[in-house]
DOKE-621427 format. One line per field, with one value per residue: residue in one letter; chain; y, x, z of N, C-alpha, C, O in turn. Coordinates in steps of 0.2 Angstrom, whole numbers, plus 5000, padded with zeros to 4 digits. Example, Ala and Ser with C-alpha at 12.3 -4.5 7.8 and 13.67 -1.06 7.14 Angstrom:
<nodes>
residuo <- [A S]
cadena <- [A A]
n_c2 <- [4972 4989]
n_c1 <- [5066 5064]
n_c3 <- [5039 5035]
ca_c2 <- [4978 4995]
ca_c1 <- [5062 5068]
ca_c3 <- [5039 5036]
c_c2 <- [4984 5000]
c_c1 <- [5066 5064]
c_c3 <- [5039 5039]
o_c2 <- [4983 5006]
o_c1 <- [5071 5067]
o_c3 <- [5042 5040]
</nodes>
This chain:
<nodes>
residuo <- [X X X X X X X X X X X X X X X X X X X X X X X X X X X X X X X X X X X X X X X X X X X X X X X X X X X X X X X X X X X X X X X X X X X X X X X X X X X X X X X X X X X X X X X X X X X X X X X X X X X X X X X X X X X X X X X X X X X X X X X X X X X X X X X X X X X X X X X X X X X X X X X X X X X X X X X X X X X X X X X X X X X X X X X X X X X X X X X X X X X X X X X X X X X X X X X X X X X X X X X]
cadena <- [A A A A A A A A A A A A A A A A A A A A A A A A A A A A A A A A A A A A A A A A A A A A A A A A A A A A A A A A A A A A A A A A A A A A A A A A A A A A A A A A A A A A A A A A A A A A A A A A A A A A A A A A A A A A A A A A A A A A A A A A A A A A A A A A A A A A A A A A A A A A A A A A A A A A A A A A A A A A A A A A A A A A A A A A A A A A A A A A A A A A A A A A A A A A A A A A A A A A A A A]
n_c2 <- [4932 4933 4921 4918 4909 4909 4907 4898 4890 4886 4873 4859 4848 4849 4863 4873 4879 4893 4894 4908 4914 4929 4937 4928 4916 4899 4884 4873 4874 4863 4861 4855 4858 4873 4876 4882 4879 4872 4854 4842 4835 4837 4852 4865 4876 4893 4908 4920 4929 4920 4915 4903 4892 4877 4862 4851 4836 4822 4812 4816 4823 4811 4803 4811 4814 4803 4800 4813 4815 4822 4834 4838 4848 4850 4850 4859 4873 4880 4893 4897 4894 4897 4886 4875 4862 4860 4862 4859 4861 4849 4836 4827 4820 4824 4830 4821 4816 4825 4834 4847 4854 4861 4855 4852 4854 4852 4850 4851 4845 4849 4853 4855 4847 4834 4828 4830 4834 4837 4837 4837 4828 4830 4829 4831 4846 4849 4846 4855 4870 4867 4866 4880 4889 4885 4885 4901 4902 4894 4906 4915 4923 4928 4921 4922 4916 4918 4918 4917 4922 4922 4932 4940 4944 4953 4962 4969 4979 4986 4995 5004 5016 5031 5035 5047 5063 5082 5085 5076 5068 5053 5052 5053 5049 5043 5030 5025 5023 5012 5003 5002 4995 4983 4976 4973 4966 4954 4950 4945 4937 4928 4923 4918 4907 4901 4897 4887 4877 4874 4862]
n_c1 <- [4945 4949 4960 4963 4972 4978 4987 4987 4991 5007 5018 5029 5029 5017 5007 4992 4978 4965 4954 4949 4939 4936 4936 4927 4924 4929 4934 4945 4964 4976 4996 5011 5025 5037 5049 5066 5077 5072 5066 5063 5046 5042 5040 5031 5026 5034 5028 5013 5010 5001 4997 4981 4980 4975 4981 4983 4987 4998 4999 4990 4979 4975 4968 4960 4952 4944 4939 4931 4921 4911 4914 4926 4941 4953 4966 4968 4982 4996 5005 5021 5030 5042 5055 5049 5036 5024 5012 4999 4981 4972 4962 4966 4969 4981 4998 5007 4999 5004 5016 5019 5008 4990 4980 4961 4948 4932 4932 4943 4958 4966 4984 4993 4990 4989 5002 5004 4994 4978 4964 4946 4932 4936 4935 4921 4924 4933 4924 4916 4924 4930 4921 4918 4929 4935 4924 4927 4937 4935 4924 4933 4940 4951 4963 4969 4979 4984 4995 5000 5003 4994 4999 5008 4993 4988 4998 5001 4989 4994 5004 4997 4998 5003 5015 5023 5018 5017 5025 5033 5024 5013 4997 4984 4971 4973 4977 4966 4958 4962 4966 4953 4948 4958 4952 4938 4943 4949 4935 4930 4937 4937 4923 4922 4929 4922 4910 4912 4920 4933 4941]
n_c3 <- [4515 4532 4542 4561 4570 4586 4597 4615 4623 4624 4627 4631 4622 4615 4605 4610 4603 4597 4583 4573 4562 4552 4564 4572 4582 4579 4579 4589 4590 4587 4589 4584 4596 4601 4595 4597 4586 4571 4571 4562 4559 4572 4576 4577 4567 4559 4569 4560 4546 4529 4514 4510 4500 4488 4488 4477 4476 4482 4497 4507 4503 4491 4501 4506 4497 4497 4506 4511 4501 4496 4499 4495 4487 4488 4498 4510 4510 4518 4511 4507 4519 4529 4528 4529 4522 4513 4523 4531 4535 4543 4550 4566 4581 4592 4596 4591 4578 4569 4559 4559 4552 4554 4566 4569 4580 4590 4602 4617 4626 4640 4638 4649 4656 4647 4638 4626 4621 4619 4604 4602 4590 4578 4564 4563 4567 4554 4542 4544 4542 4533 4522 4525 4521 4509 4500 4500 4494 4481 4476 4472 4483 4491 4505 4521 4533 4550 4561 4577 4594 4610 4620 4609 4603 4613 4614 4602 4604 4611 4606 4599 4605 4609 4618 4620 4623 4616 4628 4630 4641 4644 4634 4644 4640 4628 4635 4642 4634 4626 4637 4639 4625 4626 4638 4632 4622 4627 4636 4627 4622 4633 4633 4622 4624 4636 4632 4624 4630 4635 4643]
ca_c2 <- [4929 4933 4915 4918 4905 4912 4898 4900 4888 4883 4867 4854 4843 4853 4869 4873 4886 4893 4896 4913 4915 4935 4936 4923 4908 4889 4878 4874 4870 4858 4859 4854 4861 4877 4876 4887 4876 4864 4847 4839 4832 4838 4858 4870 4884 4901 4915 4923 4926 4916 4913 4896 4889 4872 4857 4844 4831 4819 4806 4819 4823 4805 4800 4816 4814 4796 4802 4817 4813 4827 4843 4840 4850 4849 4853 4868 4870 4889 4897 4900 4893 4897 4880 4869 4862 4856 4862 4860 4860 4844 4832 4824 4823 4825 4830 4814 4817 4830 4837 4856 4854 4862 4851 4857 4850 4856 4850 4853 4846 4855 4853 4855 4839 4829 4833 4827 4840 4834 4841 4829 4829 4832 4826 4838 4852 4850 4848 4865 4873 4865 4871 4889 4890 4882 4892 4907 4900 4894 4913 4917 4925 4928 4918 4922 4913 4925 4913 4922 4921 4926 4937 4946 4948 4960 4969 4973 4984 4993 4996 5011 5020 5035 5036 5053 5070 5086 5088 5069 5063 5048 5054 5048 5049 5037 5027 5026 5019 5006 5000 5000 4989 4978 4972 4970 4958 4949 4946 4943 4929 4922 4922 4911 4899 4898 4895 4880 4872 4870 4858]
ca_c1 <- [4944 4956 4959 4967 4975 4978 4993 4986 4997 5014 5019 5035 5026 5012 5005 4983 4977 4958 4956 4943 4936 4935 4935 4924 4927 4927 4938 4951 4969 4984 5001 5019 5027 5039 5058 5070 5079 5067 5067 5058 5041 5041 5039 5024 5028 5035 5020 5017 5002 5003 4993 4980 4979 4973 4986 4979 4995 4998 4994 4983 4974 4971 4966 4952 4947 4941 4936 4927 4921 4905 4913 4933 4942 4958 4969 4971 4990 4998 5012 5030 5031 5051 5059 5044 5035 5016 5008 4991 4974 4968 4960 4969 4968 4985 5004 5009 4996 5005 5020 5019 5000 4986 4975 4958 4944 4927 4934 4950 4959 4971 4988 4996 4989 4990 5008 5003 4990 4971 4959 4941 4927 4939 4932 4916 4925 4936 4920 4912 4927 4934 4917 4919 4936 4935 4918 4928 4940 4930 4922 4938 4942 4961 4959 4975 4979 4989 4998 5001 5004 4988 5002 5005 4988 4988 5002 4997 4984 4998 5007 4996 4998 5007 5019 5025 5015 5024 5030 5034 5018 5008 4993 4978 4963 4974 4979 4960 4953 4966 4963 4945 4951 4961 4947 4935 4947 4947 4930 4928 4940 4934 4917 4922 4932 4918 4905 4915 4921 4940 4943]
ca_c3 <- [4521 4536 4549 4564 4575 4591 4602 4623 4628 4620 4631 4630 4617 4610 4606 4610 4601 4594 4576 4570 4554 4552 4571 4574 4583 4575 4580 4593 4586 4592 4585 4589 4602 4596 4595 4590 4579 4569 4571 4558 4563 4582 4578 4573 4562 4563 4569 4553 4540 4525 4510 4508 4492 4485 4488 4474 4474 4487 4502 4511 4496 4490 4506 4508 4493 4497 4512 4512 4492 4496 4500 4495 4484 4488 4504 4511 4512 4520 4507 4507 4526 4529 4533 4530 4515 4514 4527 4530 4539 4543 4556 4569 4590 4596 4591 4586 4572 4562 4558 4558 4551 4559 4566 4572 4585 4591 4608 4618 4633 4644 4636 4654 4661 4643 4635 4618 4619 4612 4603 4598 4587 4572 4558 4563 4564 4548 4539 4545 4545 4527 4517 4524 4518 4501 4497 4499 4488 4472 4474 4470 4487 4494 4510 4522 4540 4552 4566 4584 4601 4615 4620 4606 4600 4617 4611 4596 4607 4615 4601 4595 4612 4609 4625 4620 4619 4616 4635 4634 4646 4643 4636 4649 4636 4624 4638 4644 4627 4623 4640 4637 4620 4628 4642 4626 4617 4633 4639 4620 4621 4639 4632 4615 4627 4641 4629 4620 4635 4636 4648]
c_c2 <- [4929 4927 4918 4911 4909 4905 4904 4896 4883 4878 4864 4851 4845 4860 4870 4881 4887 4893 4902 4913 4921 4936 4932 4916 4901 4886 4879 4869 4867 4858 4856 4860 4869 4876 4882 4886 4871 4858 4844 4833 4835 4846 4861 4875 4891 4905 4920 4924 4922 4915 4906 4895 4882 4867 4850 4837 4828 4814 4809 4821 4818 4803 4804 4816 4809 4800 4807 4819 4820 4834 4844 4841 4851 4850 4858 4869 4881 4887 4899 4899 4894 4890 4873 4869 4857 4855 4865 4861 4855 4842 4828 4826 4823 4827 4826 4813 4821 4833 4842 4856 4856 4858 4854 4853 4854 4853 4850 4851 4850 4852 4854 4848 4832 4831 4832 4831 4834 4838 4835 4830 4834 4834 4831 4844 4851 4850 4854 4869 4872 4870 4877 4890 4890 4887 4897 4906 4899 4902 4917 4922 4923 4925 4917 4919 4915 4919 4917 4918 4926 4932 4945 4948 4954 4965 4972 4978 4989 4997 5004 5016 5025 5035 5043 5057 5074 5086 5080 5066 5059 5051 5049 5048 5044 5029 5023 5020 5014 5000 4997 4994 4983 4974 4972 4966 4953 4947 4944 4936 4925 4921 4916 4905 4896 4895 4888 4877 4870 4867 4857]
c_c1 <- [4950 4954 4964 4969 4980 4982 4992 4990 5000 5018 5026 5034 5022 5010 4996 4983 4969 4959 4949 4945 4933 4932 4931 4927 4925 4930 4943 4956 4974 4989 5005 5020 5033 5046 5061 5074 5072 5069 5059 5052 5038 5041 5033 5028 5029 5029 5022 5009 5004 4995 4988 4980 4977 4980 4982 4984 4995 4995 4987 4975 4969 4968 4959 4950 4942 4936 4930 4922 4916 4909 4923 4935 4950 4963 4971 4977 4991 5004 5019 5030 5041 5053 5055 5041 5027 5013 5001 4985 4972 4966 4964 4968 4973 4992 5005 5005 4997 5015 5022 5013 4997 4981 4967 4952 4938 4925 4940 4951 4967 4978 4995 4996 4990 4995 5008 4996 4982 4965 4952 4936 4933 4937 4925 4917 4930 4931 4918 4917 4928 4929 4917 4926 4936 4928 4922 4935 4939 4927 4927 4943 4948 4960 4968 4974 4986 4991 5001 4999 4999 4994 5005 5001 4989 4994 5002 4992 4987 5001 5006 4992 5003 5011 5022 5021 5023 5029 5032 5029 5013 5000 4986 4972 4966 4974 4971 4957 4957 4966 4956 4945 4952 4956 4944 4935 4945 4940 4927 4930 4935 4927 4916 4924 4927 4914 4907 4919 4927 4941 4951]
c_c3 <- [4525 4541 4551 4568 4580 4596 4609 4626 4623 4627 4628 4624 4613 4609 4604 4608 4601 4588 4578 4565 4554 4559 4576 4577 4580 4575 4586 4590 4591 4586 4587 4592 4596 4597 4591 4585 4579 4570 4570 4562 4570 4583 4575 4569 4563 4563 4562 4550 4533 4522 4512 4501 4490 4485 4484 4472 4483 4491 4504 4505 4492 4494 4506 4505 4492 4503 4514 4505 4492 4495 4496 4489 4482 4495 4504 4515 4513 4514 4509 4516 4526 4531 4533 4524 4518 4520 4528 4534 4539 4549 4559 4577 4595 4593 4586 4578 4567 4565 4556 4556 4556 4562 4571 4575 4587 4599 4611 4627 4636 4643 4643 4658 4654 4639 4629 4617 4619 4610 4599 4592 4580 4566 4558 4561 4558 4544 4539 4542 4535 4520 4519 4519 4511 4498 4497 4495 4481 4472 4473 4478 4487 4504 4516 4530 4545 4560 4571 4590 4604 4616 4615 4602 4605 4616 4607 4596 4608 4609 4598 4599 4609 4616 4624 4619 4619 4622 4637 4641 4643 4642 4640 4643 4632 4627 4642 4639 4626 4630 4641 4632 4623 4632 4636 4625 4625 4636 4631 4620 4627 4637 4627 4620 4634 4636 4624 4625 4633 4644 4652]
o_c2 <- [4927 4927 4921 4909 4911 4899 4910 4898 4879 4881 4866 4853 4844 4863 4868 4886 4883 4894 4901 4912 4921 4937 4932 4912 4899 4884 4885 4863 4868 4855 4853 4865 4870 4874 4885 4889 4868 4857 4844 4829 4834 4849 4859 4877 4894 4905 4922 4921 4922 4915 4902 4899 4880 4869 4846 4834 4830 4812 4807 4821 4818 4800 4801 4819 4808 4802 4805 4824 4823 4839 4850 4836 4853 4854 4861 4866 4887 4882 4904 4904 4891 4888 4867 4874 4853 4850 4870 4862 4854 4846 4825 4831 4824 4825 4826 4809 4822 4834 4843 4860 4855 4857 4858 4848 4860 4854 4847 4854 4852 4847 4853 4845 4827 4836 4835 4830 4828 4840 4830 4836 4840 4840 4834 4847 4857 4853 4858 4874 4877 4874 4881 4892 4895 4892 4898 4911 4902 4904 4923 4925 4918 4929 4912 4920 4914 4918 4922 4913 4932 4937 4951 4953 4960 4972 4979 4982 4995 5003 5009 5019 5022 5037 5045 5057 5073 5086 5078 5061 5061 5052 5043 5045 5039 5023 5018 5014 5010 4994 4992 4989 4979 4969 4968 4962 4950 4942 4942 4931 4921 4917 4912 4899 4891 4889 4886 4874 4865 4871 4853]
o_c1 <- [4955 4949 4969 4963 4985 4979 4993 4993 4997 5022 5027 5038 5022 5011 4994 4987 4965 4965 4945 4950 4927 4926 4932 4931 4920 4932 4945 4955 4975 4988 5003 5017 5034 5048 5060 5076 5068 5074 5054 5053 5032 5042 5030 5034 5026 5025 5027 5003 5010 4989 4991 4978 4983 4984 4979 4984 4992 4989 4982 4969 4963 4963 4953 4944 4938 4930 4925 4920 4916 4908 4926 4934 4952 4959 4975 4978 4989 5006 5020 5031 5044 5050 5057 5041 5025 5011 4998 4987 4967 4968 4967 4968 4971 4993 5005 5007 4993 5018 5026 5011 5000 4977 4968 4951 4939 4920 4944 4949 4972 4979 5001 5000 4991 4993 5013 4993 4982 4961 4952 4937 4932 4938 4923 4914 4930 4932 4920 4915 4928 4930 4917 4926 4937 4928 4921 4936 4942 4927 4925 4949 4951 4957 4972 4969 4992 4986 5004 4995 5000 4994 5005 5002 4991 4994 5001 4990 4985 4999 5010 4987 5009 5006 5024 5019 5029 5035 5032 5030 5010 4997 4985 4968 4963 4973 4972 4955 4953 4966 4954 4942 4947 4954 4947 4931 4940 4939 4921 4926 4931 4924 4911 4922 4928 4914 4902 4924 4928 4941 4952]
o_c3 <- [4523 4544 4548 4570 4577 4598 4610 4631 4619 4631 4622 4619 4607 4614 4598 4610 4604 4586 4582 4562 4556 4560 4582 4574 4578 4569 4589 4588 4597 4581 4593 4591 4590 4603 4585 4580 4583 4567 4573 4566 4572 4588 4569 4571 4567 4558 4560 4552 4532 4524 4515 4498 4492 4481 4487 4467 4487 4490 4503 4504 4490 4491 4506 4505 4488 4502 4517 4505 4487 4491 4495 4484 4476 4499 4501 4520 4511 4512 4512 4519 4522 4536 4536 4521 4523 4523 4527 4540 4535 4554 4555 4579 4600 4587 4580 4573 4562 4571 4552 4560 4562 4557 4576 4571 4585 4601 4607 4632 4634 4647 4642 4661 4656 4637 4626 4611 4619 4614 4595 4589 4579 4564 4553 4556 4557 4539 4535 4539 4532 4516 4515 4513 4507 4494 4491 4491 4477 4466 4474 4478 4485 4507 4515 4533 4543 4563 4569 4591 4604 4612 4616 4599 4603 4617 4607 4591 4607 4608 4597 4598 4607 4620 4630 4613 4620 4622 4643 4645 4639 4647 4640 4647 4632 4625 4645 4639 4624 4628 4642 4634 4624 4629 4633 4624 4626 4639 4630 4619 4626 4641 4627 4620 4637 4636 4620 4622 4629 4649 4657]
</nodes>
């Protein structure tokens, strides 16, 4: 299983993202904000891919296993994060509710006008969102989560634009199709984020 989180606006105090699940949309995320030095509590994590794996130790763990007693099997924790230790996926509606953890919502408000971000209906989507994951876990799957800036998903497009033929000219048939791409991704996205109401 490949998750993406995708950060659209990296703000003073927070960062809005979405999350996909094999391209798919399900969820909108909130982190901290990003710093180039860390300072414990108050940053999100370097963009990156990263392993999940089962976190069965801890607060968060005893808490959701009260909590969630039906479907939980352990917290879903990223791997080898540089700089940071036990970070996870859970519920929560604003920064102040995590410290580098993803927190993830099935509504979202505008991180421009509320500086502590927010994201609501938590506890909904970390259910939905928690049994896909863990399903694809106990079936033994390998289940990675690739951390990125809207920015450069679109780079990632250009990328595999050759800018040189032999005579050094931009070929136009390459440069045609990649724009073709790009508009794609984008009415792909504008279409996930019309049709789930970011505010």
């Amino acid at each position: 299983m490949e998750i993406k989180v995708i950060r659209f606006s990296p703000q003073v105090d927070s960062t809005s993202g979405i999350m996909l699940i094999d391209n798919e949309f399900v969820a909108y995320t909130l982190e901290d904000e990003e710093r180039d030095e860390k300072v414990y509590g108050e940053t999100c994590i370097p963009a990156g891919k990263y392993e999940i794996k089962y976190r069965k130790v801890g607060g968060f763990h005893t808490r959701y296993s009260e909590r969630f007693k039906s479907i939980h099997k352990g917290m879903l924790e990223l791997q080898n994060v540089k700089n940071f230790q036990y970070i996870l996926i859970h519920c929560g509606n604003t920064d102040e509710n995590t410290a580098g953890c993803i927190l993830i919502g099935d509504s979202q408000e505008n991180n421009l006008l509320i500086k502590d971000g927010f994201i609501g209906k938590s506890t909904q989507a970390y259910k939905r969102v928690y049994k896909e994951i863990s399903d694809a876990l106990e079936s033994g799957e390998k289940v990675t989560i690739e951390i990125m800036k809207l920015q450069d998903l679109f780079n990632t497009v250009y990328l595999d634009v050759d800018n040189k033929s032999k005579d050094h000219m931009i070929l136009a048939d390459s440069v045609y199709e990649k724009l073709q791409d790009i508009n794609g991704q984008i009415m792909t996205l504008n279409s996930k984020l019309d049709r789930n109401n970011i505010i």
